[in-house]
N, C-alpha and C positions, 0 to 999 in steps of 0.2 A: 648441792651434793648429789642429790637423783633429781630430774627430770623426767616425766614421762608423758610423750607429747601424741597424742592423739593415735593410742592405741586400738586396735580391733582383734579380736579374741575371740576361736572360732571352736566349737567339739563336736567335730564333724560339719554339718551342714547347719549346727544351731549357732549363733551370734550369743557368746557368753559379756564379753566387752562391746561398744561401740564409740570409738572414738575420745576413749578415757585420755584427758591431759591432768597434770597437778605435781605442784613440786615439794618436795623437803630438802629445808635445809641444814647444815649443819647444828647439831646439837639439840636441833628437836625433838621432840615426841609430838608425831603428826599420827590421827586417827584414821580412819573409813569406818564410816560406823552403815550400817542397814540391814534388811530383812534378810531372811535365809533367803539364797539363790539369787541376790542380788549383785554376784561376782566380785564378792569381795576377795575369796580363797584365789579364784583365778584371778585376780590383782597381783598378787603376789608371787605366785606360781609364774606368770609371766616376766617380773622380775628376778627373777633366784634362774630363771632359764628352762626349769620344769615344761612349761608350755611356752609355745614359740607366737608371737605376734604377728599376723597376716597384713599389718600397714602398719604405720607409726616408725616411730623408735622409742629407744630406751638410752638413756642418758645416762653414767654413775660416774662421779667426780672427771667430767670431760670424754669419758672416751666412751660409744657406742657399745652398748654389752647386749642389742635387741635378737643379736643372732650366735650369741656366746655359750655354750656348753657349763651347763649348770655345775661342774667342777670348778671349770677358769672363774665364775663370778666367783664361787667362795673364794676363789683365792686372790680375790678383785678386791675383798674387802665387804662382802655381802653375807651375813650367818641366817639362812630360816629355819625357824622353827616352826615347823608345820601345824596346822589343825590335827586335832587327833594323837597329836605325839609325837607318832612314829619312834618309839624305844625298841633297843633290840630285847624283847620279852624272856629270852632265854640267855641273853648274859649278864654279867654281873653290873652293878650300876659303875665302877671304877672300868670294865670294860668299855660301858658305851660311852663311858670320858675316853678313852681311850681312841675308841674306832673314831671321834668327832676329831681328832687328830691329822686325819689322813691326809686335807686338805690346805694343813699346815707347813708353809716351806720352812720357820724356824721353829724345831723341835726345841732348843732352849729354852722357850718361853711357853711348855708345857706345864711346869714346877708351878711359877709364879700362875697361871690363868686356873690351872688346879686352886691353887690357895686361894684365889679371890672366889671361885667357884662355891668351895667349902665354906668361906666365909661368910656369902647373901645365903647358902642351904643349908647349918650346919648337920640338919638332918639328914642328908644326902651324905656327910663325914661318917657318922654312924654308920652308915647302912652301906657304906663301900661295897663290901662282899655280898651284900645280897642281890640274890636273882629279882633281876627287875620288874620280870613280870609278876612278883608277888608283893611288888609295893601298892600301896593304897594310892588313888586317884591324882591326891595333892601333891604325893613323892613324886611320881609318875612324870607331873608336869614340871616341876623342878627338875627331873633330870633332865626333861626336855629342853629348856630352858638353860641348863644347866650347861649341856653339848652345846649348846652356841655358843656360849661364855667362851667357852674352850679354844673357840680359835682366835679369840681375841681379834673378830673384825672390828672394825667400828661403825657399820651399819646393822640393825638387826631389825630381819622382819618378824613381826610375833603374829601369828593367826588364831585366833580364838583363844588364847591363855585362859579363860576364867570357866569354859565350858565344862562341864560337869563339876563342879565344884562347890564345895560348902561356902556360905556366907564366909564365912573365917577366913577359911582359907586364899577366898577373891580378897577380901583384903591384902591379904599377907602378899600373892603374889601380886597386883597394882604396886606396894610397894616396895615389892622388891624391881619392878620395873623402873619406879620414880629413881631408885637406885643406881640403877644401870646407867639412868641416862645422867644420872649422879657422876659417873664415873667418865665423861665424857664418848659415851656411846649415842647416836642418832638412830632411831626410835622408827620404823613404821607399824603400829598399830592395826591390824584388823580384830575386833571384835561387836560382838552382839549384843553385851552390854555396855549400852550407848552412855547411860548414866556414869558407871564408872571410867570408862573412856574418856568421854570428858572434861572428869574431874581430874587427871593427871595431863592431859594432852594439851600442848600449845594451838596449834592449828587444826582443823578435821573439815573433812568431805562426806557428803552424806553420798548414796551411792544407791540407785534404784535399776532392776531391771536393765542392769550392764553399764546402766549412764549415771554421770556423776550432773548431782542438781541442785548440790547448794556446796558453800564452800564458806571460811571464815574460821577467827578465833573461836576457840571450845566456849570461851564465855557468848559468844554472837549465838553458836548453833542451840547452847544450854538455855539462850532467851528468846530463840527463834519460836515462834503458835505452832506452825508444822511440826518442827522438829518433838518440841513435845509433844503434841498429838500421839505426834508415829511411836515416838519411842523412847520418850519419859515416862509415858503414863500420867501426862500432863495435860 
């Protein structure tokens, strides 16, 4: 379904990527797990179009998306949900369902992506009318989350879903993710914790210093010595 075949990834004169290949396929939940500034976020950024790739390409169900305008992928079939958020802080949570709309060619299927939305959040159903930037951290990421549902791709890139987050609440959303991909949605995972990651993901890449250096089933990475060292606490 994606392909991404020996990318380079540049911010300004520094080399954020070098040479990243790795696929997912259909109906996976595939990881990147590694340290901060090991380019995972611009993994994905490079896929959604945000940042543009200086060699390689980019592969999504057949057709070339390495030099495509980060509107035409959403509407390729591509949803990110960024690190950090990115909520609009001053409207209401039914607005920023709303604004995640816009890259949707059939408005019909707002109704129905709403209900299934409200269904994995019901929190998010309460709290329609309220201003977003005054929900607590957990809501926050749910809306986040939430706006990608919305256009009902069926590829979704998630970046750091669990970061700031209470124990609880990283539960709740992992599974609300095993959910998603419940639903026949295909899964790229970036996050930092490697341990949770793991435990829902089929396939994962470990990811250092731009280069990707080990690869395998979550249960291969979860029994790898390295892998624990770095980032079990193992």
């Amino acid at each position: 379904m994606l392909e991404v075949r020996n990318i380079d990834v540049f911010y300004g004169s520094i080399c954020a990527l070098k040479g990243v290949s790795f696929s997912v396929e259909k109906g996976e939940i595939v990881s990147i797990i590694g340290a901060n500034g090991a380019g995972k976020s611009t993994t994905l950024r490079a896929i959604s179009g945000i940042l543009r790739a200086t060699s390689g390409s980019i592969i999504y169900d057949g057709h070339d998306i390495t030099h495509t305008p980060p509107h035409l992928i959403a509407r390729m079939g591509i949803s990110h949900v960024p690190e950090g958020r990115g909520i609009f802080g001053n409207l209401t949570v039914q607005e920023n369902l709303d604004v995640a709309l816009s890259s949707v060619k059939d408005r019909k299927s707002a109704g129905p992506n709403q209900d299934k939305v409200f269904s994995l959040f019901p929190r998010l159903k309460e709290r329609r009318r309220q201003i977003s930037g005054t929900l607590s951290g957990g809501e926050q990421q749910m809306l986040a989350v939430g706006r990608g549902l919305m256009q009902n791709n069926p590829f979704m890139l998630l970046d750091e879903p669990s970061m700031g987050l209470s124990p609880v609440l990283t539960e709740e959303i992992f599974g609300v993710i095993t959910e998603i991909n419940g639903l026949g949605k295909t899964v790229l995972l970036v996050e930092q914790n490697a341990f949770k990651a793991l435990s829902i993901a089929h396939r994962a890449y470990v990811l250092e210093t731009g280069s990707l250096v080990l690869s395998g089933t979550a249960r291969e990475l979860r029994d790898n010595p390295d892998v624990k060292k770095a980032y079990l606490g193992g």
